[in-house]
N, C-alpha and C positions, 0 to 999 in steps of 0.2 A: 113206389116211385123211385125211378133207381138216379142219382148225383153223379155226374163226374168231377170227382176231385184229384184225379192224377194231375191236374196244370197247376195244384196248391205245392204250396214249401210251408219248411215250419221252420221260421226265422227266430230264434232264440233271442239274437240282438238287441241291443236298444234301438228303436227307431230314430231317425238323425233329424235334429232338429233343422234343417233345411226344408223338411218335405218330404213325402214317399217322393222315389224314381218310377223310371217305367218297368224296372224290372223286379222292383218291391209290389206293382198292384196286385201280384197275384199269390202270395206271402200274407196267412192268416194274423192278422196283429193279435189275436190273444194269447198269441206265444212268445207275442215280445217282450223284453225284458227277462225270459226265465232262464238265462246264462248263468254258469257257476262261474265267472272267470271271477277273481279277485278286483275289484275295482281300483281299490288304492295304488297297485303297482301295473295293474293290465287291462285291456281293452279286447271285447270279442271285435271279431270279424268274421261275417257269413262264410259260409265255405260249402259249396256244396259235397253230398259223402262221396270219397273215390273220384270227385271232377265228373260225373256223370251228368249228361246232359238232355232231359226227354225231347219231345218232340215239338213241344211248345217254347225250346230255347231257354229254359230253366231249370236249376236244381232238382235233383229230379228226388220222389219218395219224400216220405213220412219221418224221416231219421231222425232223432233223438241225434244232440251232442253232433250236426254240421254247424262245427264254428272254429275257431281258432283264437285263443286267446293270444296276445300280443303282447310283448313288456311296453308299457307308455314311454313317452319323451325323457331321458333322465334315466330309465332303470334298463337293466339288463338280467338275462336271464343265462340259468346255472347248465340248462341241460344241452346235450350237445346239437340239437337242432336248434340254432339260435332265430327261427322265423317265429318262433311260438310253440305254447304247447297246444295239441289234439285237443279240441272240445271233448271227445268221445272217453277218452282219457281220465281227461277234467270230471265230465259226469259218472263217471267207474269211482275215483277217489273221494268226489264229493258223499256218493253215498254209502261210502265205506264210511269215513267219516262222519255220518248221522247213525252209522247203526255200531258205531264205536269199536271199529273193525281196526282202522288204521287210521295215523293221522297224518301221511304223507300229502294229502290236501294243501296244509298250511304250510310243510315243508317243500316240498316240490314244487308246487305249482305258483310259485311266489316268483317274481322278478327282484332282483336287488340294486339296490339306489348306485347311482354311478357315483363316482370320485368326487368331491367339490368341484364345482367349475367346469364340469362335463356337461353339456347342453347335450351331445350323445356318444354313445360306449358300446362297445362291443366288453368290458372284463372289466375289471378290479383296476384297471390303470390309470396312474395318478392322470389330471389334466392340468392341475398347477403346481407349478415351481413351488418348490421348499425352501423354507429361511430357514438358514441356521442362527439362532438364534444366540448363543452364547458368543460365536466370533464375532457378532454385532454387536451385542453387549461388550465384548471388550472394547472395539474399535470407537463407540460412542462413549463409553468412560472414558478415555484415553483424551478425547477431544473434550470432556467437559472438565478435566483437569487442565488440559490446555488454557479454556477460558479463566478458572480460577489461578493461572498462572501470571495472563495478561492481567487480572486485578491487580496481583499481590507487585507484578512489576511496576504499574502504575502509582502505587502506593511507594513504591521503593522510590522512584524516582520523585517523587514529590517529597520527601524526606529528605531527598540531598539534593532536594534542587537547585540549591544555591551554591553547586559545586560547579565547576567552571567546565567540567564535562559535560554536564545535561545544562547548563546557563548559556555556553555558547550554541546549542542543536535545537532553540526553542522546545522549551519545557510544552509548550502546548499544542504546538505539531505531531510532536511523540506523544501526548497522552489521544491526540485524533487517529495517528494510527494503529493505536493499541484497540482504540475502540474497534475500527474499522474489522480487524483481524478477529476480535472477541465475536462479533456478527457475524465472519465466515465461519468460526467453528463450529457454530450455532446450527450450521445447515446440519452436520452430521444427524443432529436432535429430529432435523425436519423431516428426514429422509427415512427416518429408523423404522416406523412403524408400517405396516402395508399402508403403500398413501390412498389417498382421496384427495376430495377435491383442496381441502382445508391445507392438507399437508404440503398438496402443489402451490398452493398459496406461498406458504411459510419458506418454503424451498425457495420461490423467484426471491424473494425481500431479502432474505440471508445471502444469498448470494451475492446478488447484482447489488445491493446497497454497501454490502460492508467490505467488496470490492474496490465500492467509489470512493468509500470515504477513507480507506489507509492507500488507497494507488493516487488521489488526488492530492492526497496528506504530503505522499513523498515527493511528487512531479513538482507542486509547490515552494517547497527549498530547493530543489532541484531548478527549478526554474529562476529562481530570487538569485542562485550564484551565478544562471548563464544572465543573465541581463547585468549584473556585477561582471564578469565576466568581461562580457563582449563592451562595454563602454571605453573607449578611445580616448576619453578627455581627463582632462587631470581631476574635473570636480569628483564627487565620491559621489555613490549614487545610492539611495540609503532606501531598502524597502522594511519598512521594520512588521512586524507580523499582524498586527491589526488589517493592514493593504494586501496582505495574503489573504487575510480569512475574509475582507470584500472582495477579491477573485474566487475563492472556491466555493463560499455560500451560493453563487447563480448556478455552477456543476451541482452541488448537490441537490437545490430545487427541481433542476430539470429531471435528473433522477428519481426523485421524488415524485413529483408530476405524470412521469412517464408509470411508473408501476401503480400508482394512485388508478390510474386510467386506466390503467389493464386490467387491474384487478375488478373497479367497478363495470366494466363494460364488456369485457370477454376473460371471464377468472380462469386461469389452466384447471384441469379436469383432470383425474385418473384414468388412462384407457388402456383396453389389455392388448398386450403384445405378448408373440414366444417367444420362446428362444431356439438354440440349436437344436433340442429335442423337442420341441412342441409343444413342450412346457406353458401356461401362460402363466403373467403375473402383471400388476399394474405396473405404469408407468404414468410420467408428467407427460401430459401434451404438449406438443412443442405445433407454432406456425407462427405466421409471420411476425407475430410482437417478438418472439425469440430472437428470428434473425433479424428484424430491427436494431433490437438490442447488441445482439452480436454485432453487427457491422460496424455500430457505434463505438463498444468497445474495443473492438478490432482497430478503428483508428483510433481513438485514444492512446492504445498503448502507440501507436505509431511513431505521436506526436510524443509522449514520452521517450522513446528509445532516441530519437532524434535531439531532444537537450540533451537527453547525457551523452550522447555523441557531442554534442556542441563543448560543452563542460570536462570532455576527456581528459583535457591537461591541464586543467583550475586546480590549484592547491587549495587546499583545506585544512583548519588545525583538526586534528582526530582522526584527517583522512576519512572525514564525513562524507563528502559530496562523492567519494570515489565508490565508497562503501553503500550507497545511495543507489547509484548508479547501476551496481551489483543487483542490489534488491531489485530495480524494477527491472533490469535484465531477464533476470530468474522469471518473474512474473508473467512475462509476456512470453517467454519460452516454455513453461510448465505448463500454461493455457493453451496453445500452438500443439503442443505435443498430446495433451491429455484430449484433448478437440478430437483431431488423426486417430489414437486410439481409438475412441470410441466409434468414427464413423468407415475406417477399415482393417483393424485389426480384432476388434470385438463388437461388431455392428448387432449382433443377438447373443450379446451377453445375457446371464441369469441375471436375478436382483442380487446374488450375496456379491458379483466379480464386479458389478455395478456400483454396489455400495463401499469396497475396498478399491475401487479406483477414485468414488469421491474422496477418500480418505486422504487417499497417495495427495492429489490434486493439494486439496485443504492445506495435506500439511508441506509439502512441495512448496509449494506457495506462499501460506502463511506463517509458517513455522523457519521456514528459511530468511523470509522479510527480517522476525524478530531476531534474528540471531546475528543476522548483518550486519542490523541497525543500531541493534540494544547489548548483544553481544559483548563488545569491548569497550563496550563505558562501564556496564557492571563488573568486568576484569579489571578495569582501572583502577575502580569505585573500591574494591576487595584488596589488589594491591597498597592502597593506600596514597595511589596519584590521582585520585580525584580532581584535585584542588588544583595541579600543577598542567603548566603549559607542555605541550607534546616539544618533539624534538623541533619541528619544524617553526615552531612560535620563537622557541628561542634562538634557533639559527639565525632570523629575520631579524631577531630585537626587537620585539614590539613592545606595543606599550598597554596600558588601561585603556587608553582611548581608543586604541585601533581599534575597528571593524570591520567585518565581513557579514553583515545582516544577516544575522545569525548562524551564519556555516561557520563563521572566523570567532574572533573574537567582540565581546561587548564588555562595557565597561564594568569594572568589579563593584561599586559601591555610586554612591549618586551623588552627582556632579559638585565640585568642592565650588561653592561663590566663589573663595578668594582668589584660586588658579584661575577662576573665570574670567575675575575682575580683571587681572593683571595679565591675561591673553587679549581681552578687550584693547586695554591699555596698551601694549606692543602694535596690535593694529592701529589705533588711533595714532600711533608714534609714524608707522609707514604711512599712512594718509598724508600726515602734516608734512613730512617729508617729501614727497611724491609732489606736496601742491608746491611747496618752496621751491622744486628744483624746476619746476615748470616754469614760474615766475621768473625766478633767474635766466631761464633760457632765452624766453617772450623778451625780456627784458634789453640783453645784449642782440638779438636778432633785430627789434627793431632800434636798437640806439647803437647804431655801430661805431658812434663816437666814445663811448664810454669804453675805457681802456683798464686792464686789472692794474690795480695798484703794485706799484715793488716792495715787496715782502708779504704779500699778500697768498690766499689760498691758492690763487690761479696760478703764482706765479712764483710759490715755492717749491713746485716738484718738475720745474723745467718745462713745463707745460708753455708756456709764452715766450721763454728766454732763448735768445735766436732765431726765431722763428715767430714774426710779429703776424703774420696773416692765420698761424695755426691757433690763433685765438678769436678769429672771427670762424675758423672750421667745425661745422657741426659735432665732429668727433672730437675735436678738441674741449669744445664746450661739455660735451654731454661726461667726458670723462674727466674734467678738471670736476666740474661742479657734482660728479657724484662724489668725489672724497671731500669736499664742502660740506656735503649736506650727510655724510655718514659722520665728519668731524662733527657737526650741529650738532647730529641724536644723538652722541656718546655724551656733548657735553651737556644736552638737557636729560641725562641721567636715565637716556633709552638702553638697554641692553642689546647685546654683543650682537642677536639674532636680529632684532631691528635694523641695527647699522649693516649687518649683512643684508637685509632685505631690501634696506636702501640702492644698495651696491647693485645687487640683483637687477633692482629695476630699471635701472637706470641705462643701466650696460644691452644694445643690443646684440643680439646673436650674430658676430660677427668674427674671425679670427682675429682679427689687433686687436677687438678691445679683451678676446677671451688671453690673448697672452697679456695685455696690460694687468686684468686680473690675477693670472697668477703669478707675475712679478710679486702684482702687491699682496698675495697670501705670503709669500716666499718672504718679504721685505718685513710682515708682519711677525713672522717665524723669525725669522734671524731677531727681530726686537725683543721677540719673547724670548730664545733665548742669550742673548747679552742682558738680557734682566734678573736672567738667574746667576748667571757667572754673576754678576754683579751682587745679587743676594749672598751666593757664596764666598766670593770676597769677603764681604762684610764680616761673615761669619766667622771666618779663616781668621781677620783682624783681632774680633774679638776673644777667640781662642788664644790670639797670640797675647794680648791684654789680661786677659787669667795668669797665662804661664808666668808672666811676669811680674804680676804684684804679687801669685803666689812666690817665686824667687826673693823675691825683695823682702817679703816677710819670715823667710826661711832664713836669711843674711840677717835678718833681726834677731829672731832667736839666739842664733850662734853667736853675737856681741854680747847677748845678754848673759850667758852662760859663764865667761868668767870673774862678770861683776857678782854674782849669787854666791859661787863658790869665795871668794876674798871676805864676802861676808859671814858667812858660815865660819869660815876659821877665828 
């Protein structure tokens, strides 16, 4: 009984868990699986021998070794045919190999693992970027000496805090932006290692939070001198720092709130990007929370550079607010500019030109802040003028009591009672005075019969004398009865500045009475001094009263002299 089996193949392969095809039904399966290809690195593929095709449209013959082993996903292979190597091949080596001929089997016919991070390879060629790992080690020591820098400064400052350099710049603004700064250098730490997800985490909070809390720190005082600043009126207008840190607590919540949320509800991820060479390596995912954020802080600084635009020509003792001003400058220009880099001068940067541009940033940034701010108080502090008012304090003449809510000056020690009492006292003296002279006004406007007596206050400085209707004139009134009522406080034992103040009030903003006033300074002047010629008179007499009894006494002596001698003989 004679078979034809010329339409059969003898399929070495594994069969494919899909199913035979139509062009495996006629492909003996007791040949399957008897491939020598290496599994772990390669994969057979049918092949018919020499591409020959019989007449049934099939691989044609009985052959031994139609296959082609393949390098799998991941491996590559060494020899110069890179489609695979010849089953036929393959089975010559294999059974070299069992009859311990050669063992080029395991050596040749092997595919070799691609590069880390290669999904596929043609060679040996890296697919991920390299860190160098040592100039990242320095760049990240460098920043976490930074942070123990910001300690040892915060400690330094609380040590002489009672120096009238860190007393006047609130002591607890500057320890909020040291913190703030301690938290940007912190990113370095975040950034260091290949990130994940954890890392991108660590990276948004370092960033964005220790940005708000020393750029908030500084806009703060910065803002307390333009609202000082810009007021018009004579009152003072006093923010003292407690009313600061209720403005800046609702910024840092929302900060807070804002990355709270991000993180629990969409947390940034690590995802791979190349670079110029094709290099990949991770990166932070950036979408919309980023530019959220960005735009946020975008105007934030806005509205910062805009006070200290407002604030340009506000003096300050230490030259704080100017040097402030500097600081958030830089900030907002380091940020602008490092942005630019990154999105068209190094858009496929590596990670190492990545991580020495965060550097630059951090310390650009924050390393400039501290030197601005903190700079020349610890130069002060070391000279030995801690304690003393700058030039411009003293130019002004101020006092203890002046202030500038905290950019200027604050009081050195805590409020004396008795200064207290006897400032009360001076007011209560302008009150009483202020109500008398109103009385006296009320008085003669409705009794136009009552006339100032002769020799009277009204009517000893010429005020009424010739001119009997200029004692019913408002201006006549108002300026008789303020040197009345300044003579009153001197003599119920008010001092100088009360009866001045009396004076003040009394007098409207008008040219006669402002020359009437300064008659009467002038008129005052000349008393005081005919009170000194007079003092020195007196003096002069007395001198002259010395000279004289000393004389008289001298005219003594010499009568006496030759009744001693008559006795002596």
């Amino acid at each position: 009984m004679d078979i034809d089996i010329s339409g059969l193949e003898v399929n070495q392969c594994n069969a494919s868990p899909y199913g035979d095809s139509a062009s495996s039904s006629n492909q003996i399966a007791s040949f399957r699986g008897t491939h020598k290809c290496q599994d772990d690195t390669t994969q057979c593929e049918y092949h018919s021998p020499n591409g020959k095709i019989n007449e049934h449209g099939v691989g044609a013959g009985w052959a031994k070794g139609a296959y082609v082993c393949k390098c799998r996903q991941g491996f590559y292979g060494t020899n110069l045919q890179r489609t695979g190597f010849d089953g036929i091949l393959v089975e010559a080596a294999w059974k070299e190999m069992q009859e311990n001929i050669s063992d080029s089997y395991v050596k040749t016919f092997r595919c070799l693992r691609c590069a880390p991070g290669c999904a596929k390879c043609k060679g040996p060629e890296p697919c991920l970027a390299t860190y160098h790992w040592p100039f990242r080690i320095t760049l990240l020591a460098f920043s976490i000496f930074c942070v123990f820098g910001t300690v040892v400064l915060v400690a330094y400052m609380y040590q002489h805090r009672k120096l009238k350099v860190f007393k006047v710049a609130s002591p607890i603004f500057l320890s909020i932006t040291l913190l703030g700064c301690a938290i940007m250098y912190l990113e370095m730490a975040a950034i260091f290692p290949v990130l994940d997800m954890y890392s991108c985490i660590a990276t948004k909070w370092t960033r964005h939070l220790g940005f708000c809390i020393s750029y908030t720190a500084l806009l703060m005082k910065t803002w307390r001198v333009s609202l000082t600043y810009r007021v018009k009126s004579a009152h003072k207008v006093k923010l003292t720092d407690k009313q600061l840190l209720q403005w800046m607590v609702p910024i840092l919540l929302v900060m807070l709130i804002y990355l709270g949320t991000w993180t629990l509800s969409a947390p940034p991820y690590a995802e791979v990007i190349a670079d110029n060479y094709g290099l990949k390596f991770y990166q932070c995912s950036f979408n919309w929370w980023d530019h959220s954020l960005a735009i946020g802080e975008i105007l934030f600084l806005a509205w910062g550079i805009k006070v200290c635009y407002n604030v340009r020509n506000a003096e300050s003792l230490f030259n704080e607010a100017r040097l402030i001003s500097y600081a958030i400058y830089n900030i907002a220009a380091v940020n602008i500019v490092m942005i630019s880099i990154h999105l068209f001068i190094f858009p496929h940067a590596g990670p190492d030109i990545k991580y020495s541009l965060g550097f630059l940033r951090t310390q650009l940034s924050t390393s400039v802040t501290i030197f601005l701010v903190f700079g020349p108080k610890v130069i002060r502090v070391l000279r030995g003028q801690g304690d003393q008012w700058d030039s411009r304090a003293r130019a002004r003449g101020v006092t203890a009591s002046f202030s500038l809510n905290g950019i200027g000056l604050v009081p050195e020690e805590t409020t004396d009672l008795y200064q207290e009492n006897e400032e009360l006292k001076e007011e209560i003296q302008k009150l009483a005075a202020q109500i008398e002279f109103m009385k006296i006004v009320h008085m003669e406007m409705h009794n136009r019969h009552i006339k100032p007596k002769v020799g009277g206050y009204f009517s000893a400085h010429g005020h009424t004398h010739g001119h009997p209707s200029a004692a019913q004139s408002p201006i006549a009134k108002s300026s008789t009865a303020s040197f009345i009522l300044k003579q009153s406080a001197v003599e119920r034992g008010a001092s100088a500045a009360a009866a001045a103040a009396v004076e003040d009030s009394t007098f409207p903003s008008g040219s006669l009475h402002r020359a009437r006033r300064m008659e009467m300074l002038r008129e005052r002047k000349a008393a005081k001094e005919r009170k000194k010629e007079k003092e020195k008179e007196k003096e002069k007499e007395k001198a002259r009263e010395r000279e004289k009894i000393a004389a008289q006494q001298q005219e003594a002596e010499q009568r006496e002299l030759p009744h001693s001698s008559c006795e002596k003989v």
